[in-house]
C-alpha positions in Angstrom: -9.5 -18.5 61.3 -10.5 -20.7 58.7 -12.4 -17.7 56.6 -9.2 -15.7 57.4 -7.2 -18.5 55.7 -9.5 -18.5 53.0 -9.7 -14.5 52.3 -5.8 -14.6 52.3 -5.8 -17.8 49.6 -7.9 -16.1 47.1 -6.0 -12.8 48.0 -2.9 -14.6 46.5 -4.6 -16.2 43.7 -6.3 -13.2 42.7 -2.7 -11.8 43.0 -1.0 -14.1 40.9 -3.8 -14.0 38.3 -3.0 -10.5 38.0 0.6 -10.8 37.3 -0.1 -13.8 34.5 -2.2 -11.5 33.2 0.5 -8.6 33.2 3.1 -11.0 32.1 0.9 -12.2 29.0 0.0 -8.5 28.5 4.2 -7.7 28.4 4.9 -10.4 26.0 2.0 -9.5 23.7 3.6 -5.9 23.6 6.6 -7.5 23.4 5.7 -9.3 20.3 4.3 -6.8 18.4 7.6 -4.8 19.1 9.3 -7.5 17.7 7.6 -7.4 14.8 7.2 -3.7 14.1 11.0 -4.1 14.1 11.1 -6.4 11.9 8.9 -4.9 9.8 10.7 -1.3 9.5 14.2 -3.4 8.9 12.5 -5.4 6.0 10.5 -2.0 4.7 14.5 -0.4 4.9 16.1 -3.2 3.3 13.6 -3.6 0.9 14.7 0.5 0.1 18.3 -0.4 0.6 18.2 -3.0 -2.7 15.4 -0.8 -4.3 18.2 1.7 -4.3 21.1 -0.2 -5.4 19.3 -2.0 -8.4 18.2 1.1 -9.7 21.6 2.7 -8.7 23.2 0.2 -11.2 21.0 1.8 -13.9 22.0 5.2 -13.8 25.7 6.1 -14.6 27.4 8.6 -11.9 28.1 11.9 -12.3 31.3 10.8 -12.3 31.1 8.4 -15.5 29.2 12.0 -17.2 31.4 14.0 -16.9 34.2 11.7 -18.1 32.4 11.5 -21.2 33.5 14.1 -24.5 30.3 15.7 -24.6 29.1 14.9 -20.9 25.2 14.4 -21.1 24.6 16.9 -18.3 22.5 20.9 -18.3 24.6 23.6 -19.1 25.9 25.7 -16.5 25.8 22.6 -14.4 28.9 21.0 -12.2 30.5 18.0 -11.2 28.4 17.9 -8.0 25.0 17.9 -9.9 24.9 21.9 -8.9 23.1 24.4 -11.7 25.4 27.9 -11.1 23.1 30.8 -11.1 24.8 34.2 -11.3 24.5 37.4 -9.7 22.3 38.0 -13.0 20.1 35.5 -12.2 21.1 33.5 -15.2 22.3 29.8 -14.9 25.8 29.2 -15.9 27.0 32.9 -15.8 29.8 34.0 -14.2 30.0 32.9 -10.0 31.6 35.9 -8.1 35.1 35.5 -6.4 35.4 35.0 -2.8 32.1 34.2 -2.6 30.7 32.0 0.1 29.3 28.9 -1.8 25.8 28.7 -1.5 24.2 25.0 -2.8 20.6 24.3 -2.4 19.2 21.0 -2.6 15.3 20.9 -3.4 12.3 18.5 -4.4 10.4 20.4 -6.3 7.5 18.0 -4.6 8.8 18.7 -1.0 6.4 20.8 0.5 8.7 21.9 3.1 11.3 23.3 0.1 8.8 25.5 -0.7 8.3 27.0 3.1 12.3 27.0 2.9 11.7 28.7 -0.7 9.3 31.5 1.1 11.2 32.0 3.6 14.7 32.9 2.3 13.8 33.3 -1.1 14.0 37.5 -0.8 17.5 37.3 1.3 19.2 34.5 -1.5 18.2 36.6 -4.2 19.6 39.7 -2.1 22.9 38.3 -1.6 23.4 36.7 -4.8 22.8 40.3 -7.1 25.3 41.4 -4.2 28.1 38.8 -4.8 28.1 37.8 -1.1 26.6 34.2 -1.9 27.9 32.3 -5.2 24.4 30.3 -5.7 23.7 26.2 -6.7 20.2 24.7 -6.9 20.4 20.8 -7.3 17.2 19.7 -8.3 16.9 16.2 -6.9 14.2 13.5 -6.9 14.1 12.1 -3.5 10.3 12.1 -3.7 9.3 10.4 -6.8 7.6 7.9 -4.7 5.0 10.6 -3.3 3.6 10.7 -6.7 1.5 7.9 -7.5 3.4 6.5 -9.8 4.0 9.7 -12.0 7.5 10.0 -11.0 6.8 14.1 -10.8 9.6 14.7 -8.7 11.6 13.5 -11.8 9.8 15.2 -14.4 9.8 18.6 -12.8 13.8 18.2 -11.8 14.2 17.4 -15.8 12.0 20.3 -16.9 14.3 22.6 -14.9 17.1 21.3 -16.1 16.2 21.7 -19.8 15.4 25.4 -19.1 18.9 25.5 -17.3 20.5 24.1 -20.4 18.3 26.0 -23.5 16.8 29.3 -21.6 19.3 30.1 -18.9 17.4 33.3 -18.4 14.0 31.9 -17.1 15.6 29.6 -14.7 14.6 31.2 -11.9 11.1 32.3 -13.1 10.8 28.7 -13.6 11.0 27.6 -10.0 9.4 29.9 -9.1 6.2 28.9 -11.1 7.2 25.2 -9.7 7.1 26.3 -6.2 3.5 28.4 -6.6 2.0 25.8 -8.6 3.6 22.7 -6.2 1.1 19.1 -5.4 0.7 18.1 -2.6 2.5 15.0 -1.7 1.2 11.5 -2.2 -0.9 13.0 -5.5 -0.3 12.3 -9.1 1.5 15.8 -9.4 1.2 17.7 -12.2 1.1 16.4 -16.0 3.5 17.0 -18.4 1.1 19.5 -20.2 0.9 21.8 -17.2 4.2 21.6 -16.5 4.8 22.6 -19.7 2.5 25.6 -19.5 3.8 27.1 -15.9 7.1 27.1 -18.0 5.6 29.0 -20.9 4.1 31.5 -18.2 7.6 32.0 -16.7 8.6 33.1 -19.9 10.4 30.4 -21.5 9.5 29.6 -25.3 7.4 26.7 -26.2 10.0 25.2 -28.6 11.6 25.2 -25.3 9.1 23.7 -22.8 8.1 20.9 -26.1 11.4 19.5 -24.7 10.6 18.5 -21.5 9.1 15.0 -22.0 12.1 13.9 -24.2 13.7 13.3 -21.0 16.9 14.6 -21.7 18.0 14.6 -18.6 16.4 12.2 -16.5 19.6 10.3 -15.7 21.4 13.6 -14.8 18.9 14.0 -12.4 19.0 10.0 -10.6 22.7 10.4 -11.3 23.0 14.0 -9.2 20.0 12.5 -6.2 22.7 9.7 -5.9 25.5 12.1 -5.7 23.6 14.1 -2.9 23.1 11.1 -0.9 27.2 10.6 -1.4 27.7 14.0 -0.4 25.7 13.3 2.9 22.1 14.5 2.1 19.3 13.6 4.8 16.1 15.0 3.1 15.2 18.3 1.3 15.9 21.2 1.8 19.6 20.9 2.6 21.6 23.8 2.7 25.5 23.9 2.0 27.9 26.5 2.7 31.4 26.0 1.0 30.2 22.3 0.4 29.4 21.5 4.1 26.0 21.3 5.2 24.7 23.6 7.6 22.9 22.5 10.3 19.9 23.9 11.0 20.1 23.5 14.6 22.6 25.8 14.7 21.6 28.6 11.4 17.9 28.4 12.5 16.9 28.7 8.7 13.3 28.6 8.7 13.3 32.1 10.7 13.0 35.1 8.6 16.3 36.5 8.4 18.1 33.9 10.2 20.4 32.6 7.3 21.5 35.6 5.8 22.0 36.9 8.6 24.6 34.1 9.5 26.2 34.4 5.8 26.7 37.9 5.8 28.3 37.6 9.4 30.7 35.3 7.9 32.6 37.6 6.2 33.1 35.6 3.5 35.1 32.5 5.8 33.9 29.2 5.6 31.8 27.7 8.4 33.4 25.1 10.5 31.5 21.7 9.9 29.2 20.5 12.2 29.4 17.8 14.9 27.2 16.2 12.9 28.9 15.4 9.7 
């Protein structure tokens, strides 16, 4: 009886060693749940004010455009937008009745450029055809991937400038940008070789000597704020008529997928999704 007694005493001690142990092990996990928390608040706060100080620096696109001569790339529009038309020209002529296509890139984001490959053939398709009236913002939401170099910046500005003084090469231009991208988290690519895939595209030196004057640096923060206003989640974001399309629903990274879904549109505007 007495070993019996025994066996069933260390039994529960054992037992309840067991679920100390398990309760200790719970509040360690518990802990450092707590304070991986904390930490992704702080880190999102810490982006939250990083935002809004910086914000404060750059006028809106707003304030631009309320200006005489508003400091902005030609063939640009209130929503930070660079029209390309059916010519392939920035600031042309948009087609009426068009559906309203507006593309927001990084020229950084390597997933823009898989977008870019992807649907590049069918956007070029339906703007010579009129179906699509086209907008590329570019944007800087990835200036931070860069080392320092602000590329994301630099390369948005360089397109710009050729938007504004060589309307023609635009497209050549972003193109070059695209085939010629860093990868993420690198320095990016100098000023010099930007400058060069922009003489290659075509567009003349006196031109591409422009891009580090910066000329429209603030455009660009002042349109990446706008996007975020407008409801932009990351690059690429696709709009149709001025409401994002969800890729969920226009699966846009299958060949085909999104012209398909414009041309089926018939030139009516998509109903918003549940998401906006």
């Amino acid at each position: 009886m007495a070993n019996t007694n025994k066996n069933a005493a260390d039994a529960r001690a054992a037992a309840k060693a067991k679920a100390q142990q398990q309760v200790r092990a719970k509040e360690r996990r518990t802990t450092v749940a707590i304070i991986a928390v904390a930490a992704a608040v702080v880190v999102a706060f810490a982006g939250i004010v990083y935002f809004i100080i910086n914000a404060s620096k750059v006028p809106t696109l707003e304030e631009m455009w309320a200006q005489t001569n508003p400091p902005v790339p030609a063939g640009s529009d209130e929503t930070g937008g660079i029209a390309v038309g059916t010519d392939g020209s920035t600031g042309t002529a948009q087609p009426a009745d068009a559906v309203r296509m507006d593309l927001y890139v990084d020229f950084m984001c390597p997933v823009c450029n898989q977008f870019e490959q992807i649907n590049n053939a069918d956007i070029e398709a339906m703007r010579e055809a009129g179906t699509i009236a086209l907008f590329y913002h570019p944007i800087s939401i990835l200036d931070g991937a860069s080392s320092g170099t602000k590329y994301s910046t630099r390369a948005a500005n360089a397109a710009a400038v050729v938007a504004d003084q060589d309307p023609s090469h635009f497209l050549d231009f972003v193109a070059a940008l695209y085939a010629n991208q860093p990868e993420e988290n690198s320095t990016g690519l100098n000023d010099d070789a930007i400058e060069a895939l922009a003489i290659g595209a075509g567009v003349p030196a006196a031109v591409a000597s422009q891009f580090t004057d910066g000329e429209f640096t603030k455009w660009v923060g002042a349109a990446t704020q706008q996007a975020s206003i407008d409801g932009l989640g990351g690059t690429p974001t696709v709009m149709l008529d001025r409401e994002i399309l969800d890729q969920r629903e226009v699966p846009y990274f299958q060949q085909g997928a999104l012209r398909s879904y414009i041309e089926g549109l018939g030139g009516a505007t998509p109903e918003p999704s549940a998401s906006n």
